[in-house]
Backbone as CSV, one residue per row, in Angstrom:
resi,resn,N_x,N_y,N_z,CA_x,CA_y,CA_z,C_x,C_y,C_z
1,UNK,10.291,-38.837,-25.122,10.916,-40.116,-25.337,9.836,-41.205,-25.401
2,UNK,8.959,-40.870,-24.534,7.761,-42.307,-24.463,6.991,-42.193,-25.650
3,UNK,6.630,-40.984,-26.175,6.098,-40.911,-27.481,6.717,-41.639,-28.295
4,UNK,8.122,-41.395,-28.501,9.071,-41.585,-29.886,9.069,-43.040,-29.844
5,UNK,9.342,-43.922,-28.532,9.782,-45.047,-28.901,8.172,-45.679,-29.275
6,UNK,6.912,-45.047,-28.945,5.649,-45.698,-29.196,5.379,-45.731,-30.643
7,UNK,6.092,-44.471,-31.447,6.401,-44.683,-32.553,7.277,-45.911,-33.147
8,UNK,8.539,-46.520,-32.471,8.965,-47.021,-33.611,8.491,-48.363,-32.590
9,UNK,7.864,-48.637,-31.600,7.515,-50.106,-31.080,5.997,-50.355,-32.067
10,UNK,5.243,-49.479,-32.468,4.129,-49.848,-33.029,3.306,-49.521,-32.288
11,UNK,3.053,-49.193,-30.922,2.338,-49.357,-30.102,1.746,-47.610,-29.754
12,UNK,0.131,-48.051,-29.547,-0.764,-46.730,-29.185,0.344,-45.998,-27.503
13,UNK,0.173,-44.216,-28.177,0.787,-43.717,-26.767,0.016,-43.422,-26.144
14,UNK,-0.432,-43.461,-24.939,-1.442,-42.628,-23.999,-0.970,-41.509,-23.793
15,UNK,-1.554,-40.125,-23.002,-1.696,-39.419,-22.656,-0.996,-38.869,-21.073
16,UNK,0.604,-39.653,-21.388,0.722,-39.623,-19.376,1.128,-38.509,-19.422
17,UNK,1.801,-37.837,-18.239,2.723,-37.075,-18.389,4.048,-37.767,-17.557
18,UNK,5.338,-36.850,-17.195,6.272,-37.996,-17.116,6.227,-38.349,-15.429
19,UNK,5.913,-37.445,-14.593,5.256,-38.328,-13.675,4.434,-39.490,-13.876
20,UNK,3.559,-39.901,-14.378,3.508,-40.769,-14.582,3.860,-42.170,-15.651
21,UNK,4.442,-41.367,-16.086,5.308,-42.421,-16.816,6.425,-43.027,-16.237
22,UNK,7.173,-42.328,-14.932,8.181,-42.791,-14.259,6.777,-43.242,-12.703
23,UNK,5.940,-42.987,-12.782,5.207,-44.009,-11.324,4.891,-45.279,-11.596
24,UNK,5.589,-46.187,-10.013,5.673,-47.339,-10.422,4.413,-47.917,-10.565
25,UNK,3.234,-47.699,-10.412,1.992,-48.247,-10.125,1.519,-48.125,-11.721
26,UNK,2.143,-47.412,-12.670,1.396,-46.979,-14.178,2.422,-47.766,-14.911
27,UNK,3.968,-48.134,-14.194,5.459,-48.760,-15.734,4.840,-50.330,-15.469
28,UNK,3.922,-50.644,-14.017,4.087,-51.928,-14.005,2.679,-52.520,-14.932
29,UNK,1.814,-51.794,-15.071,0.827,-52.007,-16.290,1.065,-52.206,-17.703
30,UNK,2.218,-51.188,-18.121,2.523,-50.609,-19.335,3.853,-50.568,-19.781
31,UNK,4.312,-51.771,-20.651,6.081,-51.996,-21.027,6.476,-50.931,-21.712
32,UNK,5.630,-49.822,-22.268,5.802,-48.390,-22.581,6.904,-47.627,-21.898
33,UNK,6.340,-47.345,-20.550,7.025,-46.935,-19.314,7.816,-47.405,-18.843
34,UNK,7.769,-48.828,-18.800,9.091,-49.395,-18.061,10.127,-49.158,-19.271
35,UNK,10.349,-49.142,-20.664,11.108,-48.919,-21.352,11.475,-47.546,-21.403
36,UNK,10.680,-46.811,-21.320,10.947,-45.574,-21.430,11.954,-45.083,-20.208
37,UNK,11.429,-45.377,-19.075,11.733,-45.135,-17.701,13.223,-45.680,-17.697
38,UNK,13.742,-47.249,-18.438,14.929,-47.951,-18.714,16.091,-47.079,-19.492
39,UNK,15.321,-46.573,-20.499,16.427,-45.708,-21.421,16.952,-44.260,-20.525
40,UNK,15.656,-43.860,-20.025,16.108,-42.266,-19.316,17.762,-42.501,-18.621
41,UNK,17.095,-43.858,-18.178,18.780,-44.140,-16.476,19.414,-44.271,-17.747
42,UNK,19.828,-44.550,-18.567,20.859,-45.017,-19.433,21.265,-44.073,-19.598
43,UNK,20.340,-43.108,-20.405,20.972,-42.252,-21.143,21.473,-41.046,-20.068
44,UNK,20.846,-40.898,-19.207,21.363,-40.534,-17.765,22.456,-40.518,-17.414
45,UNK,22.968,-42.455,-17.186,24.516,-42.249,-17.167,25.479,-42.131,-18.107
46,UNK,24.945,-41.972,-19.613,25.766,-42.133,-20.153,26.537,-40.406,-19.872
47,UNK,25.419,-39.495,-19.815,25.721,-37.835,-19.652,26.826,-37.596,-18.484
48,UNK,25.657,-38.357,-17.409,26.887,-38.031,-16.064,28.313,-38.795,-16.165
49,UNK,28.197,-39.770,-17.086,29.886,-39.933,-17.334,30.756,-39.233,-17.960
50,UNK,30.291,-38.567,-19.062,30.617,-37.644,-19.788,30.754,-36.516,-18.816
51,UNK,30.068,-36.318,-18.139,30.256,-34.721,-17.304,31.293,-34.930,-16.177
52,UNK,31.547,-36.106,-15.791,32.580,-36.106,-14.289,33.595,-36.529,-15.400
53,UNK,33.793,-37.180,-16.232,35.244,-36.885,-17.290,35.670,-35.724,-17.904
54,UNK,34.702,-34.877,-17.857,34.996,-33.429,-18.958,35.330,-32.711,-17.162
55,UNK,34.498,-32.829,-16.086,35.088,-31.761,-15.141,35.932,-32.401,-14.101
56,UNK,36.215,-33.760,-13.938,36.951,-34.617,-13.540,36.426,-34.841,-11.865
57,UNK,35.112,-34.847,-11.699,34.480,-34.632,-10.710,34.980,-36.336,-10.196
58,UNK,35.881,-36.145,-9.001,36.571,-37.511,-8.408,36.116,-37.825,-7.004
59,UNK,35.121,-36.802,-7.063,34.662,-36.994,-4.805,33.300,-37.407,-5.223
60,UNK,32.760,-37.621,-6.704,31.251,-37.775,-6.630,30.095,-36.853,-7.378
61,UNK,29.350,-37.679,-8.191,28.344,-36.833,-9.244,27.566,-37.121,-8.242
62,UNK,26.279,-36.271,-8.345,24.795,-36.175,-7.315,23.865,-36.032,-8.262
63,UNK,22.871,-36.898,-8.215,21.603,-36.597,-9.128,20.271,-36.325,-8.350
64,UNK,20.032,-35.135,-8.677,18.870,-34.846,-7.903,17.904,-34.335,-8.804
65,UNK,16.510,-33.786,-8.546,15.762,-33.092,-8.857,13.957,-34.186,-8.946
66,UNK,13.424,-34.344,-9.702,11.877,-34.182,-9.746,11.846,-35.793,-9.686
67,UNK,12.923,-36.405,-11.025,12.212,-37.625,-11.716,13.333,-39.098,-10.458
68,UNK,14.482,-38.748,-10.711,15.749,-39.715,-10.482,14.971,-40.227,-8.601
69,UNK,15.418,-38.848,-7.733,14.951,-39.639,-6.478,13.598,-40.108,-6.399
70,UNK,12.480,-39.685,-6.742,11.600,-41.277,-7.289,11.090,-42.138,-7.444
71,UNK,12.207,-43.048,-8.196,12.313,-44.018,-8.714,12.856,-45.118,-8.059
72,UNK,13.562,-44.697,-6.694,14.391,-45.854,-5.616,14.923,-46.939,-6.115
73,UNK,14.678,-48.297,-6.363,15.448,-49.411,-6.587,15.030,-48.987,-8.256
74,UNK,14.060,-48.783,-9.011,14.000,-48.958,-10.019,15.466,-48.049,-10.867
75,UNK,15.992,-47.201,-9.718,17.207,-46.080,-10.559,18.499,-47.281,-10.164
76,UNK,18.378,-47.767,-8.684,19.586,-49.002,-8.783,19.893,-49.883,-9.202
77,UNK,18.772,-50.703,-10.048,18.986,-51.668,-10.739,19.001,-50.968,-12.437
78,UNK,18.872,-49.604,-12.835,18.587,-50.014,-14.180,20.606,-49.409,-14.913
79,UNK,20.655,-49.504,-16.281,21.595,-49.367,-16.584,22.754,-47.792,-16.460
80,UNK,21.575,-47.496,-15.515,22.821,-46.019,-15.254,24.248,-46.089,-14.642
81,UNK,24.702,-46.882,-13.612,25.923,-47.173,-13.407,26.550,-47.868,-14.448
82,UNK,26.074,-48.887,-15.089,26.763,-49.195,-16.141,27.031,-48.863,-17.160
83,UNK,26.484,-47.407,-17.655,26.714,-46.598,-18.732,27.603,-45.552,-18.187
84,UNK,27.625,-44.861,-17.331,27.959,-44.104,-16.186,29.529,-44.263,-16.627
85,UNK,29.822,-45.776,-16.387,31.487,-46.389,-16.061,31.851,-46.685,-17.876
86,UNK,31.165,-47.238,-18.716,31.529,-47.000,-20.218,31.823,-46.447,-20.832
87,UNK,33.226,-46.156,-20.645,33.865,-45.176,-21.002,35.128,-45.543,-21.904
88,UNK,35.464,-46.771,-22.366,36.577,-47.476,-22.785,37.599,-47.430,-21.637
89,UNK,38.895,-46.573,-22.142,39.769,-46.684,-21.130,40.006,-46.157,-20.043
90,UNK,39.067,-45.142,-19.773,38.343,-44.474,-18.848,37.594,-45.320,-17.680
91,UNK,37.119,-46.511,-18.302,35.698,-47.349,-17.143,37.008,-47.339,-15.851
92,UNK,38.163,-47.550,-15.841,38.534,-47.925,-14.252,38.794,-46.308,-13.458
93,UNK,39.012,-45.279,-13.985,38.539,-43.998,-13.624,37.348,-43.700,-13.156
94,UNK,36.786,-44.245,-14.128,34.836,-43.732,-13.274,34.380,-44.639,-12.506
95,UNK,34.732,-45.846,-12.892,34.497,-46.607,-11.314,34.631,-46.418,-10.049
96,UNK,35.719,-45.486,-9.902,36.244,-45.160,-8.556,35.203,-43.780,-8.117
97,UNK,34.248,-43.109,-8.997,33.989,-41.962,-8.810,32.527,-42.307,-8.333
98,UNK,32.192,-41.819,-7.016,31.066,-42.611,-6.593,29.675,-41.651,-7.211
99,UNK,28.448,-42.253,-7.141,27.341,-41.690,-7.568,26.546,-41.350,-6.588
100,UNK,25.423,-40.504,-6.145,24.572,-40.273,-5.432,23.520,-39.733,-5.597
101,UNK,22.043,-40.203,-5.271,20.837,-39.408,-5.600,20.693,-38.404,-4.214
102,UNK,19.805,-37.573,-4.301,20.114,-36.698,-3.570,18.228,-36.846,-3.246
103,UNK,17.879,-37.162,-2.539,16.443,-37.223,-1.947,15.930,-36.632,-0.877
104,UNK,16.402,-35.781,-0.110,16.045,-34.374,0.629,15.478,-33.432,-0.248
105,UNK,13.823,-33.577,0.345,13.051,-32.499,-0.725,13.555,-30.673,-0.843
106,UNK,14.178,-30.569,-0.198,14.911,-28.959,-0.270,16.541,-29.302,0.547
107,UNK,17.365,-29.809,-0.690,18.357,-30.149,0.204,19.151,-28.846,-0.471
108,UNK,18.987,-27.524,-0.869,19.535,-25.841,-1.059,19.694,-25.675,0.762
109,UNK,18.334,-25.415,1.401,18.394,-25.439,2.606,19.198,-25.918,3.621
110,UNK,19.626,-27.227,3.641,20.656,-27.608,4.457,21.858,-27.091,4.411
111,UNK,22.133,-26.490,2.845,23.346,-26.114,2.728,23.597,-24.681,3.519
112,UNK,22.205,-23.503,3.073,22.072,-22.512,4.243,22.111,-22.815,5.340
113,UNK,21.872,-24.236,5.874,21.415,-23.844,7.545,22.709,-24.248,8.143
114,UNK,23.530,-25.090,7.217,24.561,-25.287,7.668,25.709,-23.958,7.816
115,UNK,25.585,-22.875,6.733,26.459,-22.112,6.674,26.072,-21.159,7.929
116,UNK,24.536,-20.939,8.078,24.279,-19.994,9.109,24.862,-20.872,10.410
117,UNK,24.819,-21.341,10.398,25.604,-22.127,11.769,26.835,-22.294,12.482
118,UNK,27.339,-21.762,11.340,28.850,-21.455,11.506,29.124,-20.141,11.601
């Protein structure tokens, strides 16, 4: 994605990879990254809206893995809840459906340690 849009902004791409293209110490140098980093949440929520409407997930989508937890305020302020809920007549449905990043570096584990516990 950071390539493509360096293509149509005009602008030379460097060499990041997407760790650093999503670290805040490299998006705040480079409007590359912060754009790039802007579209991901978008296009982000636009998926996870699509996916809790197609499986009607009503207790809550969870986003976890490498890039989303992160990113901390930069994932709360950017347009993923608001793409998330754009849904036409749908937005007061997905509003109600809460979101969550999931930032426990092995949160598989809790789920074992919880079951062994019982």
């Amino acid at each position: 994605m950071y390539n493509t849009l360096s293509v149509i902004d005009g602008v030379p791409a460097l060499s990041y990879t997407a760790a650093q293209i999503t670290d805040l110490a490299i998006r705040v140098e480079d409007p590359l990254c912060v754009e790039t980093t802007t579209m991901f949440c978008a296009m982000l929520g636009t998926i996870a809206g699509n996916l809790a409407l197609t499986l009607g997930a009503r207790g809550g989508v969870y986003i976890g893995g490498g890039i989303v937890p992160r990113l901390g305020q930069t994932f709360v302020q950017s347009p993923f809840r608001q793409r998330f809920e754009a849904k036409g007549r749908f937005q007061t449905y997905l509003a109600a459906i809460p979101t969550f990043v999931v930032t426990h570096p092995l949160p598989a584990f809790l789920g074992c340690a919880t079951l062994l516990a019982q």
